[in-house]
N, C-alpha and C positions, 0 to 999 in steps of 0.2 A: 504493500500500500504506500510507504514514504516513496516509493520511485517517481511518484507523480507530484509529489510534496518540495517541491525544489529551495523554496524560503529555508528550510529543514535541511537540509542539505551545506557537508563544510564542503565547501568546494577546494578551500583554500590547501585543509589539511591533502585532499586528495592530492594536489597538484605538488604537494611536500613530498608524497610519498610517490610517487612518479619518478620524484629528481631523486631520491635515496635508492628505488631501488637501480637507479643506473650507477651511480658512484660508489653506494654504502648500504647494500640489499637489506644486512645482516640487520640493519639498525630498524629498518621498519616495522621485522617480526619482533622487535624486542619488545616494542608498544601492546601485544599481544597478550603478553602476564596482565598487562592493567587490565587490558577490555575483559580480561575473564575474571579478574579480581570485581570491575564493577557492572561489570552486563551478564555476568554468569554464561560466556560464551565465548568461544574463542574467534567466531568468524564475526564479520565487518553487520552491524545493525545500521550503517552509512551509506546509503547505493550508489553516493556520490563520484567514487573513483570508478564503477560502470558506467555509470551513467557518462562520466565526461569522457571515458574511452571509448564509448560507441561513438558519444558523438564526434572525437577525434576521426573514428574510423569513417563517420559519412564524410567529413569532408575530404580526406584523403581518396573516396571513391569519387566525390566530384571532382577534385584535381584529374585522378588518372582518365574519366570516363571526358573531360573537355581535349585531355591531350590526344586521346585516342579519336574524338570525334564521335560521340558515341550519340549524344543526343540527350532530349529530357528521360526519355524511356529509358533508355540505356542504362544513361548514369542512375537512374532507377534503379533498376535489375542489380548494377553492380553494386551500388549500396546496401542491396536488402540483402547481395549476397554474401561479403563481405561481414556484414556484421549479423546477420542469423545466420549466418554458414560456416564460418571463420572463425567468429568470435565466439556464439552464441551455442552454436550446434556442435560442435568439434571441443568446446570449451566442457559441456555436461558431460559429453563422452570420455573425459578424460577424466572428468572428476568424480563420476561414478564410478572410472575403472581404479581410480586411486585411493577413495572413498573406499570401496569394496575391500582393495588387498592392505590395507595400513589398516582398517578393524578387525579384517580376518588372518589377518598373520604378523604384523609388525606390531600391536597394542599387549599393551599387559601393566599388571597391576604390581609396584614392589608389594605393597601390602595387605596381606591376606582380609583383610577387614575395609579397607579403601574403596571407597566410593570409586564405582567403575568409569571409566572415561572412554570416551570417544571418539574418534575423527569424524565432527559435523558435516554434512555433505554441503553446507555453504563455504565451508572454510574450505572444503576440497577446491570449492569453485572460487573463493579469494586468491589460493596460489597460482590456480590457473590464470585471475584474472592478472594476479604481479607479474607472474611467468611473460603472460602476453606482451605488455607494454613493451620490453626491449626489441621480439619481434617484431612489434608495429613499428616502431621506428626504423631497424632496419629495412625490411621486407616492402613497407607501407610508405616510407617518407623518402630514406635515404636510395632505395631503389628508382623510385619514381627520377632523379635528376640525372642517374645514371642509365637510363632508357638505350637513349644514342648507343652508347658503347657496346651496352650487352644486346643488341641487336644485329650486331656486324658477327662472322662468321670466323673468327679467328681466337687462336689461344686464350691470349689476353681477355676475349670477353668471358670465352669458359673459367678462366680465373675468379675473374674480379665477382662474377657472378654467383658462381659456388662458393668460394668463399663468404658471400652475403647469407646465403641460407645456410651453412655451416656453421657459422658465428651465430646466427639465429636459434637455431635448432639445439645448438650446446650449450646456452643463456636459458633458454627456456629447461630445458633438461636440468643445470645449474640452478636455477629460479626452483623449480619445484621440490628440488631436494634442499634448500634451504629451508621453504615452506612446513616443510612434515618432520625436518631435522628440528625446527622451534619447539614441537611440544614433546613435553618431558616425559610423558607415557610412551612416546613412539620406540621401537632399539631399532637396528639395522638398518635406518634411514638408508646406507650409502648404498641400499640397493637400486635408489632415483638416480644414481651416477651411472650405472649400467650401461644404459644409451648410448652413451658418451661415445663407448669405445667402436658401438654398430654407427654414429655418426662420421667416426675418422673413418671406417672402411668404407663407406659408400662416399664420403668427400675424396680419398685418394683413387679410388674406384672412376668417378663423375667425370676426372681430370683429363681423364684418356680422352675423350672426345665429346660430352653428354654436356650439354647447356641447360641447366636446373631453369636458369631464367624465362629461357627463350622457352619452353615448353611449357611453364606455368601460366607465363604470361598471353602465351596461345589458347590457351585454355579459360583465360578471363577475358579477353579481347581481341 
């Protein structure tokens, strides 16, 4: 219900916690003991940091959808897909599947008598939402200026390009295992580093000749 309550809404904290987790991730989750100290929960009762990241993400689909020529429709389509697709749809899926294995395998109680804990399926979907941001800026902003280059058919663009979704993909993987590494009932968090290592194989894999860019981007536009 607050999602439509905007007066309600810190926009300002949101925009704090944006700039932390690019520089200083670790510090945002620290904020986390409070909220469960005073809201009895560990995930965000704020919808503020969604809310300004969708709407970061429509405008990055009107930037890309005017560059491409895409039209009112268009830049429609790619906004609704973008951010119920992208953000929205891919974001549940991830946090129901993270949700699932941190209560059913990584939780537990030191004390036999201890109030049993958690992993709330919104917090699931808070780390996804922190996870996200570093992607959207690479994938969403810093791609968009680099168009030109990853469009041309030579090394250099398979570089520059893969390495964007590489960085991306390992930030988020990075992101998430911060996220589930914060609460104190979790053990074996470092199994959210996992990926890591099937991310460097498919990036030195990509090199040989496979343009991550140019193939996604075909696929949006």
């Amino acid at each position: 219900r607050r999602i439509f309550r905007f007066p309600q809404m810190d926009f300002e904290f949101a925009m704090w916690q944006m700039c932390y987790l690019l520089i200083a991730p670790r510090r945002v989750y620290r904020n986390i003991y409070y909220h469960k100290q005073t809201k009895n929960q560990w995930a965000r009762d704020d919808p503020a940091f969604l809310v300004l990241l969708a709407s970061l993400l429509s405008l990055s689909a009107v930037a890309w959808g005017f560059a491409y020529g895409l039209g009112f429709v268009g830049i429609l389509r790619a906004m609704l897909f973008m951010v119920l697709v992208d953000f929205l749809l891919v974001g549940s899926l991830v946090a129901t599947f993270s949700w699932f294995v941190t209560n059913r395998f990584l939780a537990h109680n030191a004390m036999a008598h201890a109030v049993e804990q958690k992993v709330e399926w919104a917090y699931a979907f808070d780390v996804h939402c922190n996870s996200f941001f570093p992607v959207f800026l690479v994938l969403y902003v810093v791609q968009f200026f680099f168009v030109p280059l990853l469009q041309r058919s030579s090394w250099i663009s398979i570089v520059v390009g893969n390495t964007m979704y590489f960085v991306s993909a390992v930030w988020y993987v990075y992101g998430t295992f911060l996220g589930y590494n914060a609460l104190p009932f979790l053990e074996h968090t470092e199994l959210f580093l996992y990926p890591i290592i099937i991310c460097i194989i498919l990036f030195a894999a990509s090199l040989f000749g496979f343009n991550i860019s140019q193939s996604v981007l075909a696929l949006y536009f």
